[in-house]
C-alpha positions as CSV (number, residue, x, y, z in Angstrom):
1,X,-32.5,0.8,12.3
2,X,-30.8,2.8,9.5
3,X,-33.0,3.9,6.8
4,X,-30.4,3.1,4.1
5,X,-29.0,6.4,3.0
6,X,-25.6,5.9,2.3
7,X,-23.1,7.6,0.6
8,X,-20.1,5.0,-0.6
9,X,-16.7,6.3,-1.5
10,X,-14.5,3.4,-3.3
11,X,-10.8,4.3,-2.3
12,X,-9.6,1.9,-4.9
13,X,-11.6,4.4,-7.4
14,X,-9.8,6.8,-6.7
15,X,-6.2,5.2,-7.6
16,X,-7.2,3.7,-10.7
17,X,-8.3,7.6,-11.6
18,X,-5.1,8.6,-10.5
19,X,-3.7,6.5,-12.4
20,X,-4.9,7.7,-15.3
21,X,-3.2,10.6,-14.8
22,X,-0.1,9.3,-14.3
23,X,-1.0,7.9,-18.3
24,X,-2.2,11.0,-19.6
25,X,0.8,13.4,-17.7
26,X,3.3,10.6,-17.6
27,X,6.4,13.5,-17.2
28,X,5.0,15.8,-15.1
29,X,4.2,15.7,-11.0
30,X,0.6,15.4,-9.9
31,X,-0.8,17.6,-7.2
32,X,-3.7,16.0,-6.0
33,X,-6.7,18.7,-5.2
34,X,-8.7,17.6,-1.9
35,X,-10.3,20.5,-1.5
36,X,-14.3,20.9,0.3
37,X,-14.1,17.8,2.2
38,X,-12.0,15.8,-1.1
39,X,-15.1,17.6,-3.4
40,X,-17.6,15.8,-0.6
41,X,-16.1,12.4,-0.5
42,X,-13.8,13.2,3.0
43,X,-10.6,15.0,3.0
44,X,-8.3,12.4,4.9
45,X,-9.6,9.2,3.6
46,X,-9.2,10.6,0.1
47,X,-5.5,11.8,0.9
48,X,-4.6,8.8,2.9
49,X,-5.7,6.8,-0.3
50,X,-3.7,9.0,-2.9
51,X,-0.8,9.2,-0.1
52,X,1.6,6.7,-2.2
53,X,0.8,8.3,-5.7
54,X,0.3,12.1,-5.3
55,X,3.2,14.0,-5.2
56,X,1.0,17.1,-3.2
57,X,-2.2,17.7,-2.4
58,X,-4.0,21.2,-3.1
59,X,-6.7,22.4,-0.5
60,X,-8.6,25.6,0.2
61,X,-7.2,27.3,3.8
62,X,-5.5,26.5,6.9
63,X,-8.4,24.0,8.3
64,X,-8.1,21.6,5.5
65,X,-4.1,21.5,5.6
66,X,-3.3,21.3,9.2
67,X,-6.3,18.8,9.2
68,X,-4.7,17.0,6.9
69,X,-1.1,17.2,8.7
70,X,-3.3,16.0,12.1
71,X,-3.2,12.7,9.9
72,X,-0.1,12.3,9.3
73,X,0.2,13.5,5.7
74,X,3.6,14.6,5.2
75,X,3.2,15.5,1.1
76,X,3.7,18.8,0.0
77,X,0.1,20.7,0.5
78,X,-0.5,23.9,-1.5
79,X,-3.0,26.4,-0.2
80,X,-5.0,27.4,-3.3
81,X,-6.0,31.0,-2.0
82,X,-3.1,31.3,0.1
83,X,-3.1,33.3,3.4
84,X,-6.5,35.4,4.2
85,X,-4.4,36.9,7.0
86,X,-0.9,38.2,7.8
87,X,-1.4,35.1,10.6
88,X,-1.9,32.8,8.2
89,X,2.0,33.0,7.4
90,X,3.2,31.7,11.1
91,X,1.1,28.9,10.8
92,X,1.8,28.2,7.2
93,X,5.3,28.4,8.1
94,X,5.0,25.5,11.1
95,X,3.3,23.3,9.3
96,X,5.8,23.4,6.1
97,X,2.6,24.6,3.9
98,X,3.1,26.3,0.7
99,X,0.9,29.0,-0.4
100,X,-0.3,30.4,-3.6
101,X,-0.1,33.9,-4.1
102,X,-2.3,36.6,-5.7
103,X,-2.8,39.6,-4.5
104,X,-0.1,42.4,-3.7
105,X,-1.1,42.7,0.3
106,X,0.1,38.9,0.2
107,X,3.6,40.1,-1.2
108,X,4.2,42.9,1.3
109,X,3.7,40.4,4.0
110,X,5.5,38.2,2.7
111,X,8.2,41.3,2.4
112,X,8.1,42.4,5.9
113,X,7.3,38.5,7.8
114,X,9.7,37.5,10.3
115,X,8.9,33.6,10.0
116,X,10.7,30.6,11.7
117,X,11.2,29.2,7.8
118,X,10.5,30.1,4.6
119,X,7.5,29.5,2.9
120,X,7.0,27.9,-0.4
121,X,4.9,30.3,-2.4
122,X,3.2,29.9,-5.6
123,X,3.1,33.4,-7.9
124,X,-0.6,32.8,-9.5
125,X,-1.2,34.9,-13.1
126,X,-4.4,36.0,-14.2
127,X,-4.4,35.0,-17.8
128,X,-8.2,35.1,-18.4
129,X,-10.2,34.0,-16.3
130,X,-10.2,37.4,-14.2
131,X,-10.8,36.1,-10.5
132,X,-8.2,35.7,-8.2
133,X,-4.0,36.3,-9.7
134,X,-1.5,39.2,-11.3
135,X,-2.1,40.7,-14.6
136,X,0.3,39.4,-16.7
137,X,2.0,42.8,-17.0
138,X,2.6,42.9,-13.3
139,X,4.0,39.5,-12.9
140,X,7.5,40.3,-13.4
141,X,7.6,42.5,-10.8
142,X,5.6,40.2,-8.6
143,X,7.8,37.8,-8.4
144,X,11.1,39.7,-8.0
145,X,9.5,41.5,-5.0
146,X,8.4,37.8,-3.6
147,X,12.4,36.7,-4.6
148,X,13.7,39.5,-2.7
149,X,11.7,38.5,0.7
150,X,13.6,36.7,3.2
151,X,10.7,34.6,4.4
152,X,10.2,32.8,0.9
153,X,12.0,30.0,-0.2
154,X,14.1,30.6,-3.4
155,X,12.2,27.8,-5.9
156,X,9.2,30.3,-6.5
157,X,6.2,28.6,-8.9
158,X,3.9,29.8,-11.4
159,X,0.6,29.1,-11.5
160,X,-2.3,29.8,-13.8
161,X,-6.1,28.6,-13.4
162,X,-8.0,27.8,-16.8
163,X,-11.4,28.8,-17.4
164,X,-13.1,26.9,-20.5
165,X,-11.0,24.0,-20.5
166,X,-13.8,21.9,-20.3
167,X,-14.7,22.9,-24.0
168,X,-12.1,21.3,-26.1
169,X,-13.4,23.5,-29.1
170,X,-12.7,26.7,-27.4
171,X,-9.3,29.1,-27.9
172,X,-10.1,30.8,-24.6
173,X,-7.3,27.9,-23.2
174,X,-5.0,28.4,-25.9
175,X,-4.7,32.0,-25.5
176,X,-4.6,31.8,-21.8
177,X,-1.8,29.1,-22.1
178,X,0.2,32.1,-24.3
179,X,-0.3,34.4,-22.0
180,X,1.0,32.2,-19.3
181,X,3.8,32.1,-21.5
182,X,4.6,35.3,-22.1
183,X,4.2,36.4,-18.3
184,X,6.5,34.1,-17.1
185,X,8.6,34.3,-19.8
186,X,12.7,34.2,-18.4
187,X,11.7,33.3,-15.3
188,X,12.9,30.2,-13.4
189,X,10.7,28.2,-11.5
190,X,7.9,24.8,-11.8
191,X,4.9,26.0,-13.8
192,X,1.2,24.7,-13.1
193,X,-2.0,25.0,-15.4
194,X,-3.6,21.9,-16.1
195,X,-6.8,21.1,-14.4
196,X,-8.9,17.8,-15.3
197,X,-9.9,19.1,-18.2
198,X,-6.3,20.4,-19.1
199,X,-4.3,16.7,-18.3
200,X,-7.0,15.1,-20.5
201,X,-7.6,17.6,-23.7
202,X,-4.9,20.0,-23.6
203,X,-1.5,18.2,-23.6
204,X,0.4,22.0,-23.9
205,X,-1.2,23.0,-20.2
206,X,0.9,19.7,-18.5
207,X,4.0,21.9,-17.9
208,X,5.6,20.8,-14.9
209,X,2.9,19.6,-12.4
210,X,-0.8,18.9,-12.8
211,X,-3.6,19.9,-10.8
212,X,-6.5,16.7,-11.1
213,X,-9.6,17.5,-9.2
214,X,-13.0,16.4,-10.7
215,X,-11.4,13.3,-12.8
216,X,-10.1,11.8,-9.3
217,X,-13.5,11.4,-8.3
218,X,-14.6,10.1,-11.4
219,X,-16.6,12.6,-13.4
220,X,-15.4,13.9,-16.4
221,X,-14.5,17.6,-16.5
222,X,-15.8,17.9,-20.1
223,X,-19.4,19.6,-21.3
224,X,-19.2,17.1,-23.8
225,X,-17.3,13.8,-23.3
226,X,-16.0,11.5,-26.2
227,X,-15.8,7.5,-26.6
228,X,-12.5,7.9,-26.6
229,X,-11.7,9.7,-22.9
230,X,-10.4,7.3,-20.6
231,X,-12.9,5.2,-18.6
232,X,-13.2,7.3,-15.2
233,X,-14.3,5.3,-12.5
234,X,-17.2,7.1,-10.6
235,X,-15.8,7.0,-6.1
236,X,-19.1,7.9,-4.4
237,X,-22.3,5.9,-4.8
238,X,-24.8,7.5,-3.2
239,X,-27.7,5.5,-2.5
240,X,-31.1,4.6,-0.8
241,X,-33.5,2.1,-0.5
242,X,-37.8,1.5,-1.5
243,X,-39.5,1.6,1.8
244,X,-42.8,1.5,0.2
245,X,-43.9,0.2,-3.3
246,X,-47.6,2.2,-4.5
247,X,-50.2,0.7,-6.9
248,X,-51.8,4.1,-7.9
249,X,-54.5,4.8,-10.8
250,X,-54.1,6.7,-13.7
251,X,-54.2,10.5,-12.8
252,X,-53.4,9.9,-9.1
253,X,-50.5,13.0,-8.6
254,X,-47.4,11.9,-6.7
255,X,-45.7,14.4,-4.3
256,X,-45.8,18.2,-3.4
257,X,-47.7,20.2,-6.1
258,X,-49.0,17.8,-7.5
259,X,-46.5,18.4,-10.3
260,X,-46.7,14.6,-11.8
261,X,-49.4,12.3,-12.3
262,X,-49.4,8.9,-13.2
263,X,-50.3,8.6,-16.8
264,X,-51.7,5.0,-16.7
265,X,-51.9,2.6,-13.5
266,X,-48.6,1.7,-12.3
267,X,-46.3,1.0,-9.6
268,X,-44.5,3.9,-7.7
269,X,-41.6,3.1,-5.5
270,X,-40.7,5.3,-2.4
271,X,-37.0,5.6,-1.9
272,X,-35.2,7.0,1.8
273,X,-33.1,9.8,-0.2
274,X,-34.2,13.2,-0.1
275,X,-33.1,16.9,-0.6
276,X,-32.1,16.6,3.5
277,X,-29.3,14.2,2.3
278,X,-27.9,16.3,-0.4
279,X,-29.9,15.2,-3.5
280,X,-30.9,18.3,-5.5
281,X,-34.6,19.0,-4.6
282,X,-35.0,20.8,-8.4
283,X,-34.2,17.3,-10.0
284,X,-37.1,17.4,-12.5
285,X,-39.4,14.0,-13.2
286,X,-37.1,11.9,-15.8
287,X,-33.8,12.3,-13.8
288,X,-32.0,8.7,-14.1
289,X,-32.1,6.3,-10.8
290,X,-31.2,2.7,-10.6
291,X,-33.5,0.3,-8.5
292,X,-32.4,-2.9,-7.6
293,X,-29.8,-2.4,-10.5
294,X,-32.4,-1.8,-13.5
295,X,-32.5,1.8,-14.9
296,X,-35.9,3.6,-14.3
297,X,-36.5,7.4,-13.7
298,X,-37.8,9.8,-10.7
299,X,-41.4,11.0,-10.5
300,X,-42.5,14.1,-9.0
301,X,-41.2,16.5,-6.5
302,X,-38.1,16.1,-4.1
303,X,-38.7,15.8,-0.6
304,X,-36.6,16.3,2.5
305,X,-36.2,12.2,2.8
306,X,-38.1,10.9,0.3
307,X,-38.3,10.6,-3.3
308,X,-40.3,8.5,-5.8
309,X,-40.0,6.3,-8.9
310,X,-41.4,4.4,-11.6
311,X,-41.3,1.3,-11.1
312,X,-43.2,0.3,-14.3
313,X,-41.4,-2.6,-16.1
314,X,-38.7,-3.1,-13.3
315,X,-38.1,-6.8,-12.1
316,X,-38.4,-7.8,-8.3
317,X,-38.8,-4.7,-6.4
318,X,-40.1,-5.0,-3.2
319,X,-39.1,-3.0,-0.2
320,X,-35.5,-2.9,1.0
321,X,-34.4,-3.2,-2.9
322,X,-31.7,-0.6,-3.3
323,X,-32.0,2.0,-5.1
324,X,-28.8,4.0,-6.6
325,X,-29.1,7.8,-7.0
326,X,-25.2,7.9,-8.7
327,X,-22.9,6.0,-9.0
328,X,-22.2,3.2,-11.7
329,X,-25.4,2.3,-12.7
330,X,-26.1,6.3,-13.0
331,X,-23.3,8.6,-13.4
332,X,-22.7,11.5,-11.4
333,X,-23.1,13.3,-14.8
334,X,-26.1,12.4,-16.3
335,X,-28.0,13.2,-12.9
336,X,-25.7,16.9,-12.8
337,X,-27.0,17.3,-16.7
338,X,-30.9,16.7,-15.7
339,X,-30.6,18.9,-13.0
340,X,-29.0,21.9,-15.0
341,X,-25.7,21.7,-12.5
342,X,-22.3,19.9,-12.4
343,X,-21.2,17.1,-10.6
344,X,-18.8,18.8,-8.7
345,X,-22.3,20.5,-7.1
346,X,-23.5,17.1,-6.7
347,X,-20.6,15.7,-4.6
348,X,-19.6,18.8,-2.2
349,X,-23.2,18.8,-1.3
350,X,-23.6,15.8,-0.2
351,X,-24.0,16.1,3.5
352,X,-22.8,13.9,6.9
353,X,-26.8,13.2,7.2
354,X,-26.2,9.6,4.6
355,X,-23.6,7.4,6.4
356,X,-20.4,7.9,4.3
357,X,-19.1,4.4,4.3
358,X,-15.3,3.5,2.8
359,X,-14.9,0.4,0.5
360,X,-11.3,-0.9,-0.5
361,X,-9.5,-4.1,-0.8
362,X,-9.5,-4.6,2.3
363,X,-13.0,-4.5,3.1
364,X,-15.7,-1.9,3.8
365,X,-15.7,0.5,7.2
């Protein structure tokens, strides 16, 4: 029998987040980032499900785009770090990938490929955030060496990457955005900068396409969200069930360490979700959880398969209720927020070990 650890992805999420998109970038071209198994919630069943509304889909390497060409995805896919080898080109080249580039060993093989095709390339510019890309001083030159090379395809891009866009207080974005600007300044080409945070907050990133990752899923890309951001619809609820309900005493410690102790008599519930199935094992006593959909809080240490609850002043728990770790009842957020991380953490963690199961409109597999 299963023990009830299951991680749900809602396909039809995952549109109405695109969608929102759309609204917010209504001119511009959406590439859809899948990256790390679609940020933990699997990389084809995402991109089949954003197949009729995503105009490309970004991944990581090689893996993730022929992967997703195994499936029959025939959308432009952009490899966000572009070749790690000169043998990445040949195969970038059969399977009609595009790649972004950022380091000058990247343009000299580019210069000296012989390829079956050219290769869509992306030019990326460092304009702050000082980890992969050209200074913007050397970007001119960049991209007339990349324009010269008879392996790349003539409609070069520019692409940028911003780095406190989650902060809607902070110029860092507006002085990376003139940067970007001044870079690429007379040269043709589709410009890129807008991440989640940049297609919600910063209307001046949208340029030509958008790059959604985090909002697709359902989490806001924001340190501080507002009333007024659009209503994200969280895709993955992960979630357990009590296999044991505990009438313990007042000063009876729950868990390893002995870190918690009940502070009156009370009911502890024992759910089947543990650290071994991605849930952070530093989640501190007080993290929100949902049991049998009433809003309660964890107790005590994480273990491998296990956690625990309070269960005081909850209605009807028994064994087998559910119990919600994220999700609606719980967003991805608040949990990320208790445990001092992000939700993106949250998600690509989560491991095969909970049965991933697929909801839609036409049923549940």
């Amino acid at each position: 029998m299963s023990r009830g650890a299951q991680a749900t992805v809602d396909l039809g999420a995952l549109r109405a987040n695109l969608r929102l998109v759309r609204e917010a970038a209504p001119q511009q071209r959406v590439m859809a980032v899948v990256k790390s198994d679609g940020y933990g919630h699997g990389l084809t069943a995402v991109a089949q499900a954003l197949a009729r509304q995503a105009d490309a889909f970004a991944v990581t390497d090689l893996a993730e785009a022929e992967a997703l060409r195994s499936a029959g995805l025939r959308q432009r896919i952009v490899l966000l770090q572009g070749p790690f080898t000169g043998e990445d080109l040949e195969r970038a080249a059969a399977e009609d990938l595009e790649l972004v580039i950022h380091s000058d060993w990247q343009v000299e093989a580019l210069a000296t490929a012989h390829l079956p095709a050219p290769v869509g390339v992306w030019l990326k510019v460092d304009t702050g955030m000082h980890r992969l890309g050209f200074p913007p001083e050397a970007v001119q030159e960049a991209w007339r060496r990349l324009a010269d090379a008879p392996s790349v395809r003539s409609d070069i891009g520019l692409l940028t990457h911003l780095a406190c866009a989650d902060d809607r207080y902070d110029p860092a974005t507006r002085r990376q955005l003139e940067a970007f600007d001044a870079a690429c300044a007379g040269l043709p080409g589709p410009r890129s900068a807008a991440n989640s945070a940049g297609v919600l907050g910063w209307p001046a990133s949208h340029y030509d396409w958008v790059r959604p990752g985090i909002m697709l899923y359902g989490a806001s890309p924001f340190v501080a969200a507002r009333d007024t951001d659009p209503a994200l619809r969280p895709a993955m609820a992960l979630e357990g069930q009590v296999v044991a309900v505990r009438h313990l005493r007042a000063g009876d410690p729950v868990g390893y360490g002995a870190s918690w102790s009940c502070p009156e008599a009370m009911p502890v519930g024992v759910v089947s979700i543990g650290y071994g199935d991605g849930y952070p094992r530093h989640a501190p006593s007080g993290t929100p959880v949902a049991v049998a959909g009433q809003r309660t809080q964890l107790v005590g240490r994480i273990s491998m398969d296990m956690l625990a609850v309070d269960l005081r002043g909850l209605d009807g728990v028994r064994e087998g209720s559910p119990a919600v770790l994220w999700g609606d009842a719980v967003r991805a957020e608040e949990v990320a927020d208790a445990c001092g991380t992000i939700a993106y953490e949250l998600f690509c963690r989560t491991p095969p070990r909970p049965q991933r199961r697929y909801v839609d409109g036409r049923g549940a597999w």
